[in-house]
N, C-alpha and C positions, 0 to 999 in steps of 0.2 A: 258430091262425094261425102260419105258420113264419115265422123272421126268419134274416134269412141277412145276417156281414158280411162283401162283397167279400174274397177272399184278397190279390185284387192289383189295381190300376188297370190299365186295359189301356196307359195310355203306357209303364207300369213294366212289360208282360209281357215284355220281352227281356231284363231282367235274368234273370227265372227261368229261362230258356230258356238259359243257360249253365249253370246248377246243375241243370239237371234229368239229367243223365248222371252225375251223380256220387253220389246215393241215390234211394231209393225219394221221391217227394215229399210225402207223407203220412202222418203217425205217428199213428192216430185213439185217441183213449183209452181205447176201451172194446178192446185191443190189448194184450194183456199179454206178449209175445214180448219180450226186453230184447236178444235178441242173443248171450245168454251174457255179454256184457261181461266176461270174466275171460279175460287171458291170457296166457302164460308170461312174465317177464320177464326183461332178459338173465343168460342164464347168465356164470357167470364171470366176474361184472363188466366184461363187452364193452362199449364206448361204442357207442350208435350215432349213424352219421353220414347216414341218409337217413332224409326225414320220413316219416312213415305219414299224416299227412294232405296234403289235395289243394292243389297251388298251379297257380293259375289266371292263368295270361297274357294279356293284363295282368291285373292285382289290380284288382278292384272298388274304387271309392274314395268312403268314405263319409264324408269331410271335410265339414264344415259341416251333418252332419243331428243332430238329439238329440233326447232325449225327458226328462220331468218327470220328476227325482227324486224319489223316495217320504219318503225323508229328510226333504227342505227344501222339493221343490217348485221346487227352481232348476233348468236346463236342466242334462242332464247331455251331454258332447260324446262321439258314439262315438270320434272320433280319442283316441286316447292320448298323454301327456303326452311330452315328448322323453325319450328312452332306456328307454323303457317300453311293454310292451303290455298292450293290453284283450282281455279274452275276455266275449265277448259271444252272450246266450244270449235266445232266445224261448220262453216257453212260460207254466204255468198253474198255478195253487195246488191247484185238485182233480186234477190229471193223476195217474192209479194208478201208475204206473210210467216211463212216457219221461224226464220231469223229475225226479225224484229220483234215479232211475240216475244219470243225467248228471249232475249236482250234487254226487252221492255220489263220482262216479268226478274230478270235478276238486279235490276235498276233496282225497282220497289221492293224487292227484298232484302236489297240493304239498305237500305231507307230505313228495314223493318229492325235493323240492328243495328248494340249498340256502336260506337264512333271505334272502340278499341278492340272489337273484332273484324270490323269492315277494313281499320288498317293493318288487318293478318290476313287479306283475301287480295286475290292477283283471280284477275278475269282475261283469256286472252283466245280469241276467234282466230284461227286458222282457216285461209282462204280457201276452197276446193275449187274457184274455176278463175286461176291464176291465170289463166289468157289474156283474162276480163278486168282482170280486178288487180288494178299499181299499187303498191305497197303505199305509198302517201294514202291512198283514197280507204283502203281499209282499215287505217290507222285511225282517218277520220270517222268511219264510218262508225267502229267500237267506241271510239270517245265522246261517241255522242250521246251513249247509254252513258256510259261511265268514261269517268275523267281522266282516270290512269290505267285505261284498259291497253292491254299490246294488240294489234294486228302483225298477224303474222301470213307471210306469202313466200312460197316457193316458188322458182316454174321447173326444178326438178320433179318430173312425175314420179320417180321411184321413191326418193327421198318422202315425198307429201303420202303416196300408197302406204309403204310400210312404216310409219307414224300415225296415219289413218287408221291400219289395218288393228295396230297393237292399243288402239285402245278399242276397238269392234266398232268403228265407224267407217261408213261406207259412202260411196260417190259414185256419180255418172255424169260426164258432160259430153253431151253428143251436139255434132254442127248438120245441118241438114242442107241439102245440093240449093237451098236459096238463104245460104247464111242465117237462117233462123237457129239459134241456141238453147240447147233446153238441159236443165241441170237436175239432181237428183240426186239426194244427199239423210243419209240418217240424220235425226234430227235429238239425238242424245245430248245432255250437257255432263260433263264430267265433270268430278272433282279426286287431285293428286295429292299427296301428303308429301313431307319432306323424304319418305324411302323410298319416293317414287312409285309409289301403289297407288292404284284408281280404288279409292275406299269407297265410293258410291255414283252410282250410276242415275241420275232424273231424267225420263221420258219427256215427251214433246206435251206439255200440255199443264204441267204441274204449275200450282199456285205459289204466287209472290211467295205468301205465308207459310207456304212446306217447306220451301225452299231458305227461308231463314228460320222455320224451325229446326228444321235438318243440319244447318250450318251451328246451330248454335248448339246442338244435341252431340255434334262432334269433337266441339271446342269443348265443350265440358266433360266429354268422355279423354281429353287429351289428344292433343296430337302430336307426332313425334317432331 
């Protein structure tokens, strides 16, 4: 028998439907294309000063949603503390390749930055096939990228959809009649500000080096 859970509530479909122009909306696992994820960084120590990821007017604002820390089990808040941002990330413990790319590629991008902005950045993966995946093992699984990353997991389905939904991230996990499992997850990383706005949006694929250039283009533009 198949089990299929909802990607998204239909009251929540308009949120997707602003993100859906901006990637492919499905990264399925059994997918092993990464994008190349590798690519030139500035030469000649050029700053730059426009984002490579997508800013959306207005910014989505995910003020007052969270989900259970894996840690403690206490509510974690997507908004970000004042003068700080969250990068905020959905995906899955068995994913072959989507999630650890991207986990890999935000590793080296703070690497790429310096010590006193990386301690203004909160990185935290939201489980999507919480069946699978214990809050201990996703904990560990983030901190293996980074050291003080949160894992977060629910196995409320409503709760994880519409937190999913409202920042335009999307899922499927279906069980097939011989217990084979196959998941299927937009593969967006976000980033929140403290008023609880998704101020920018990076696709599946973007390099280390956009990726702390973009962080450090935002810190300098201020964040609230």
């Amino acid at each position: 028998m198949n089990t299929r859970r909802p990607p998204v509530p239909a009251r929540l479909a308009v949120a997707l439907s602003v993100f859906a122009a901006l990637t492919m909306s499905l990264v399925f696992a059994s997918c092993g294309d990464n994008g190349d994820g590798e690519s030139a960084s500035d030469d000649g120590g050029t700053t730059a000063t426009a984002l490579s990821g997508y800013e959306l007017t207005p910014p989505p604002r995910v003020a007052g949603l969270s989900l259970p820390d894996a840690a403690s089990g206490d509510e974690f808040a997507m908004q970000a503390d004042s003068g700080q941002l969250k990068l905020i990330y959905f995906g899955y413990l068995n994913c072959p390749d989507v999630c650890p790319t991207t986990l890999a590629d935000v590793r080296k991008a703070f690497r790429l930055l310096p010590t006193e902005l990386v301690d203004r950045l909160t990185l935290a993966m939201a489980t999507v096939d919480p069946g699978r995946d214990e809050p201990e093992e996703v904990l560990q699984y983030v901190q293996s990228f980074i050291d003080d990353a949160h894992g977060l997991q629910t196995t409320d389905d409503d709760l994880l959809a519409d937190v999913a939904a409202a920042f335009g991230a999307s899922y499927s996990v279906e069980v097939a009649d011989d217990g084979t499992v196959e998941v299927g997850h937009s593969a967006n990383l976000y980033v929140v500000d403290a008023n609880g706005d998704i101020v920018l949006v990076w696709p599946f694929g973007i390099p280390a080096q956009q990726i702390a250039d973009d962080l450090t283009i935002l810190f300098d533009r201020g964040v609230a």
